[in-house]
N, C-alpha and C positions, 0 to 999 in steps of 0.2 A: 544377147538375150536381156527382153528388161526385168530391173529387179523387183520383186514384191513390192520393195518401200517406194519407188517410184510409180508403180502402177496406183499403190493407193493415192499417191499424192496428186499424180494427174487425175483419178477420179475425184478427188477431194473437189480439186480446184472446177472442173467442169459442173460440180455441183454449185459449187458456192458461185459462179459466175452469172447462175440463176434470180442471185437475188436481185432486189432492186434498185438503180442507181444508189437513193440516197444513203442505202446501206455501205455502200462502198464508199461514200464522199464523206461519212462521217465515219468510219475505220479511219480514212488514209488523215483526216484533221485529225483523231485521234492521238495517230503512230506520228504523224508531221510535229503535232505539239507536247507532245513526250522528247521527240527529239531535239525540240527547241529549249525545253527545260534543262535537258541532262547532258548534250552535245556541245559544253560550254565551248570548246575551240572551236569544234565548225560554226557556233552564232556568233564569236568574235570574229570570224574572217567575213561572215556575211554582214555583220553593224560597221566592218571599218570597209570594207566593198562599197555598202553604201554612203556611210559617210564622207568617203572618198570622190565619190563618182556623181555624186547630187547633197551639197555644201548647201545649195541655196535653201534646202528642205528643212521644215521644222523637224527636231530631233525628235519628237512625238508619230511623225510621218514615218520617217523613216526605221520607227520602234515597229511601226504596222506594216511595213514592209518586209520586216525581217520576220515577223511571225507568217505573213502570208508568203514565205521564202519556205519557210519550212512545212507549212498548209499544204502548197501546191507540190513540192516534194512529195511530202507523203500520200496525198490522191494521186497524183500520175501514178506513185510504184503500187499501190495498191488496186488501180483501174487495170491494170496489166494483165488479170484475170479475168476479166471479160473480156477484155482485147484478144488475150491469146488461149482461152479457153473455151468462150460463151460461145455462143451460135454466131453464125458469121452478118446474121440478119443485124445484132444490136451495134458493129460497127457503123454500117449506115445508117441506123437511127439514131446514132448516139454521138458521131463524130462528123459532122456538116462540111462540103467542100464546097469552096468557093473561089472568087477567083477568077485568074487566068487559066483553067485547069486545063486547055484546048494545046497549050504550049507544051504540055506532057504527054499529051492521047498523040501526037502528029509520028510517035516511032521514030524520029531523030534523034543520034546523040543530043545530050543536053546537061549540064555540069549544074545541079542544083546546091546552090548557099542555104545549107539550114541551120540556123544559131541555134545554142543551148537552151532551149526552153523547155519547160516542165512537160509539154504538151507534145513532147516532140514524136515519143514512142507511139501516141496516139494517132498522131498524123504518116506517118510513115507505115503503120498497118492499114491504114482507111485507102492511103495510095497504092500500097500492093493491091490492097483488096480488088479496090478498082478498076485501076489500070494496068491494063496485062501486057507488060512489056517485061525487056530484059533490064533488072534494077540493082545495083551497085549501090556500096556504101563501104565506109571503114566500120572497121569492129574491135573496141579495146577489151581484149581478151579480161575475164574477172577472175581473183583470185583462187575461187572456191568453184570447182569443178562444179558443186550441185548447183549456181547460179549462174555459172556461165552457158550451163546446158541451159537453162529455164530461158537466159535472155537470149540466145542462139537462135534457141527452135522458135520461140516465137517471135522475133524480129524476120525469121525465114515461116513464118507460118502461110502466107502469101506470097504467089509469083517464082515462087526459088528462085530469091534476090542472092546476090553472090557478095558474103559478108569476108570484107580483104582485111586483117588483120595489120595491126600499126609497125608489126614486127615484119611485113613484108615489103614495107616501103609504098613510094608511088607507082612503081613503074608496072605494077597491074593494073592501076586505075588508069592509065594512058592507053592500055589494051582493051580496057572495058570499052573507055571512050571512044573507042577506034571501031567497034565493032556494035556499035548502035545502043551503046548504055543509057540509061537515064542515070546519072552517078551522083549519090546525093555526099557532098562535104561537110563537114562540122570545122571551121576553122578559125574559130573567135577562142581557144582558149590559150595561155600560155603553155607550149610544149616546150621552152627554154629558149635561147639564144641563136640554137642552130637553124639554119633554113630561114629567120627571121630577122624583122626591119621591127626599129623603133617610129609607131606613130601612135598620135593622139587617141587615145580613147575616154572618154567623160573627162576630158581635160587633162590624163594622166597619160604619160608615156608609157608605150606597153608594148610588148614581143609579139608581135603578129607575124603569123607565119604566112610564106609567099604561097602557099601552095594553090590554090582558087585561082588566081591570072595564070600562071604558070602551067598550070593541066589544060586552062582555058584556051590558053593561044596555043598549048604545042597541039592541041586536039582540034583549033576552029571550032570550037561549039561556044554558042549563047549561056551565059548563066543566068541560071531563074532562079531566085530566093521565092521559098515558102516558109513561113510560120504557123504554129497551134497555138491555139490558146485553149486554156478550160475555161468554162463558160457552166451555169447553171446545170442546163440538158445536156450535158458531156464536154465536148471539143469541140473547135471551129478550124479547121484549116485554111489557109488562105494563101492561094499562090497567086506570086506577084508578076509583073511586065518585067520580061528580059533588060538586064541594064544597058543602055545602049553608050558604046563607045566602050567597052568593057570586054579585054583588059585593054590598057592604053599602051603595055610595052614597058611602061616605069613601075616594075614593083609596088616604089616609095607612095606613086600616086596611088597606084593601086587597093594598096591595105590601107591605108590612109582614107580612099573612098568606102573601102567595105567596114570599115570601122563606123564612118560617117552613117550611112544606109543602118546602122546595127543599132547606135544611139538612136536611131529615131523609131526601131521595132521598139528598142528596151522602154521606152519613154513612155511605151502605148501600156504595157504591162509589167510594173517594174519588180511586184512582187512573182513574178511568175519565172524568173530569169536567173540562171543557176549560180547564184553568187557564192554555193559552199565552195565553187572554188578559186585560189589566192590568186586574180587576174593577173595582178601587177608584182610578182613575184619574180621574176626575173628584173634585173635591174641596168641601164647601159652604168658602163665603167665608171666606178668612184662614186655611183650616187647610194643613198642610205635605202633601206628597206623601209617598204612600206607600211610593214606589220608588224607589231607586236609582240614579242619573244613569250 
């Protein structure tokens, strides 16, 4: 049974989802720059992220990088109400596809690369919306029951995507992909040492996990990278041409390539790219930490 205090909250939010864009893009820079202010750890992990990863940058660039880190943070979590509350009309008006999107509509398995970007929750509801297939994802369970439901239901507001939790492993994502999934992967962030190879990213040695060739070949499916971005008018998503030769069979190559392909998303939007968190936090043997105590 639902409770009072939820019921009003889900009316709250289908109200407020009413208002108009820039009401939401000036909240969420709002709550983004409060948090840039007061979140002293999470902006030193995203100033030494960047400084790390783009050296050549004037240290004033990359001061506006880390503000617009925290900007676009705050608008994505706060556009999530329209997303998953508003009329289902202001996704398509509000979140643009583009693209290869014909590589997604065809009903074949298909193993989608989508990196951390701000825009991501936005594009992943504009695909459900859209395109009505059977749609797979991982799902890292949140601490707080009252927000886990919020991002739950509306990650599943669209399509009843089948959200595999990180606590169940891969081997449902090898079932999904077996049985005509579009499975979208998140696999650019440091999950530690296990399952993972060291290769370059922005210059820096980093723990990328095998998992993307690995699902890829045991499954024969194409992997299609898509990204969002925010934009003015809302979102842009934009999915890309299948990587061809991919996976090669060498792990090493492999993450190595998808790291490659990721530098050159991040490059296009660097404030938009989830640096709150510690990429390079895992370390191979005997080398020093990257970060700041």
């Amino acid at each position: 049974m639902t409770s009072p205090v939820r019921s009003v909250s889900d009316l709250a939010q289908r109200w407020l989802a009413r208002l108009p864009l820039p009401m939401f893009r000036a909240a969420g820079a709002a709550f983004g720059l409060a948090l840039w202010a007061f979140a002293r750890r999470r902006r030193s992990i995203v100033e030494r992220n960047l400084e790390l990863c783009f050296p050549e940058a004037e240290p004033g660039q990359r001061a506006r990088w880390a503000r617009e880190t925290f900007v676009s943070f705050g608008q994505s979590f706060v556009d999530r109400v329209w997303l998953w509350h508003g009329d289902p009309k202001l996704v398509e008006q509000r979140v643009a596809l583009t693209g290869r999107v014909e590589q997604l509509e065809q009903g074949d398995a298909v193993l989608c690369f989508v990196p951390h970007f701000y825009g991501m929750d936005a594009g992943w509801t504009r695909l459900t919306h859209t395109i009505k297939r059977n749609w797979w994802t991982f799902y890292a369970p949140q601490r707080k029951p009252g927000m886990d439901r919020w991002i739950r239901e509306g990650r599943q507001r669209y399509a009843a995507p089948r959200l595999v939790s990180r606590r169940e492993g891969v081997r449902p994502l090898l079932k999904g992909l077996r049985e005509g999934a579009a499975l979208c992967l998140l696999p650019d962030m440091d999950l530690g040492a296990r399952d993972s190879v060291f290769v370059e990213f922005f210059g820096q040695e980093a723990a990328t996990v095998t998992s993307l060739p690995r699902l890829a070949k045991a499954a024969g499916v194409p992997v299609v990278p898509w990204i969002c971005r925010l934009v003015p008018g809302g979102y842009q998503v934009e999915v890309m041409a299948a990587w061809t030769g991919y996976p090669s069979g060498d792990d090493l190559v492999d993450a190595r390539f998808m790291n490659q392909q990721l530098e050159g998303y991040v490059r296009t939007m660097p404030g938009q790219y989830h640096w709150l968190h510690r990429r390079f936090k895992t370390r191979p043997d005997g080398a020093a930490s990257l970060y700041r105590s």
